[in-house]
C-alpha positions, -999 to +999 in steps of 0.1 A: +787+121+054+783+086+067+763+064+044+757+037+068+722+020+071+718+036+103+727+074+088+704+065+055+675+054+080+677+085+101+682+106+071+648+088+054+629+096+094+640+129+092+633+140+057+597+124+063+594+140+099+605+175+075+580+172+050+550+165+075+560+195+099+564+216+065+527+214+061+521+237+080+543+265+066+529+257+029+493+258+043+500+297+060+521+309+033+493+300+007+469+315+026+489+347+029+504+354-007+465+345-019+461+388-008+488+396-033+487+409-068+486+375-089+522+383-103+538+384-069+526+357-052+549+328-066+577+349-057+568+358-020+557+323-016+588+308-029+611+338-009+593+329+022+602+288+021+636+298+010+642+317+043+625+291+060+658+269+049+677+295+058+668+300+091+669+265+094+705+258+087+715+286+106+697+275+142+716+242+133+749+260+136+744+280+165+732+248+189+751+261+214+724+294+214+697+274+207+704+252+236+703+286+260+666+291+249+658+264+273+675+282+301+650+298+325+645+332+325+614+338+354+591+324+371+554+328+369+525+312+385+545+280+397+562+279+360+597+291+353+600+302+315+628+301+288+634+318+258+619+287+238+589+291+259+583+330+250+590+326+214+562+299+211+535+317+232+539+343+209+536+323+176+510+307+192+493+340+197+500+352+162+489+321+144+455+321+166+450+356+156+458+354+123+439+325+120+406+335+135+410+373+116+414+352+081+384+325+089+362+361+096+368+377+067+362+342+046+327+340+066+319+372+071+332+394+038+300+408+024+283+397-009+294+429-022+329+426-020+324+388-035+305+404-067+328+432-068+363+412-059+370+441-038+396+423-020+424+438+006+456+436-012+485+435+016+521+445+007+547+422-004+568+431+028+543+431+050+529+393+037+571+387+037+570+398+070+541+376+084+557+344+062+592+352+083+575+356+120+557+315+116+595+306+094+613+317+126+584+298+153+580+266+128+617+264+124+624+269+162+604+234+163+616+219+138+652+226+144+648+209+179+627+182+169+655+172+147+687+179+177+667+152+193+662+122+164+699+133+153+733+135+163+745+146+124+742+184+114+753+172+077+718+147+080+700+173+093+708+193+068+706+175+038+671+162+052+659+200+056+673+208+022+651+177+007+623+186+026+627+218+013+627+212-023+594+192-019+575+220-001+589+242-036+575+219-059+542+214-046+538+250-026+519+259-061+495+231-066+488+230-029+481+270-027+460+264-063+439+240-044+434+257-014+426+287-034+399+270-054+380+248-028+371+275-004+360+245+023+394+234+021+406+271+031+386+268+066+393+237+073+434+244+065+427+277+087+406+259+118+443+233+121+461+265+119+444+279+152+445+242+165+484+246+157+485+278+178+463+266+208+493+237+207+526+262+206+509+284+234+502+253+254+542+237+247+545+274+257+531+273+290+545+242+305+519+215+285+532+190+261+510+178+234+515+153+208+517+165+175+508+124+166+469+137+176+473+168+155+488+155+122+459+123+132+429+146+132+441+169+101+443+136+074+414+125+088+391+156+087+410+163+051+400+129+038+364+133+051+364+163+033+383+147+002+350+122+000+328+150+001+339+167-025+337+138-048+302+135-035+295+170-042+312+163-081+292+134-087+262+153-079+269+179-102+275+151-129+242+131-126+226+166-128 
């Protein structure tokens, strides 16, 4: 591996660029392993970033395939498709779903499953198997994202690998949090659907900046950051 200031500077970019885009994942994998028995979910959740690596790495050394994902495959209303294209219409569609089915149950679960904690409890292969469909469509954007910023696969890797082991170590305070502070929940949720509208739109021919996305999400989490301590300091002077 070159150590260079250049190769150190694009290995800092990328890790960074990791992390953020790895926000994501730890925000929908907290939200599923939260329907698992208590003793599983570490586990799952730390299975699920694990194959998120490991997908990773091996998109990195098949390029050549990857690359053939932007080949066009047909042509519909005045837009010719690719595999890329079809993979992220249908994350798109998944996360919106899944999204919008997880924000109704939050809003809409009745007071008597909240007294009774009559909860749905899913499966650990059928969470594992949700956690791998978003690990194949996050890492399909990732993995490109990082073709185009680098010309290293040993700096692409090593920054994955780093981002990696950040999104281990704080997948469990970040799920704790989201867990406790159900405001938090349906606001990570309403960015999840706003991160599906955006793959179903790259999907259909649209680009949009992920700059506006990653903009609006810090901002509307440190609005609700403030509130919170509002709320607390309320509950103090009482």
């Amino acid at each position: 591996m070159d150590f260079s200031v250049g190769s150190m500077t694009a290995l800092l970019t990328l890790t960074l660029m990791e992390i953020v885009l790895g926000i994501d994942n730890i925000i929908f994998i907290a939200i599923i392993v939260a329907k698992l028995p208590s003793e599983l979910q570490g586990k799952i959740r730390n299975l699920g970033i694990g194959l998120a690596l490991v997908i990773r790495i091996a998109l990195l050394f098949s390029i050549s395939f990857l690359m053939t994902l932007k080949n066009p495959l047909f042509a519909l209303f005045d837009h010719v498709f690719s595999g890329r294209d079809l993979i992220l219409i249908f994350g798109g569609f998944f996360l919106m779903a899944k999204a919008t089915l997880e924000i109704h149950h939050k809003v809409e679960k009745s007071s008597e499953e909240v007294k009774s904690g009559n909860n749905k409890i899913h499966s650990p292969m059928f969470t594992l198997g949700q956690i791998l469909v978003l690990d194949i469509v996050f890492s399909l954007d990732s993995v490109i994202t990082a073709v185009g910023m680098s010309d290293s696969v040993t700096i692409m890797i090593v920054a994955m690998s780093i981002a990696m082991v950040v999104m281990l170590l704080s997948a469990n305070s970040i799920s704790g949090f989201v867990e406790k502070h159900p405001t938090v929940k349906i606001l990570a949720l309403s960015f999840l659907l706003l991160i599906g509208v955006m793959l179903l739109a790259e999907g259909m021919g649209a680009h949009v900046s992920k700059g506006y996305i990653y903009t609006a999400m810090f901002f509307s989490l440190a609005v609700e950051m403030l509130n919170m301590r509002y709320r607390k300091n309320l509950e103090n002077n009482l």
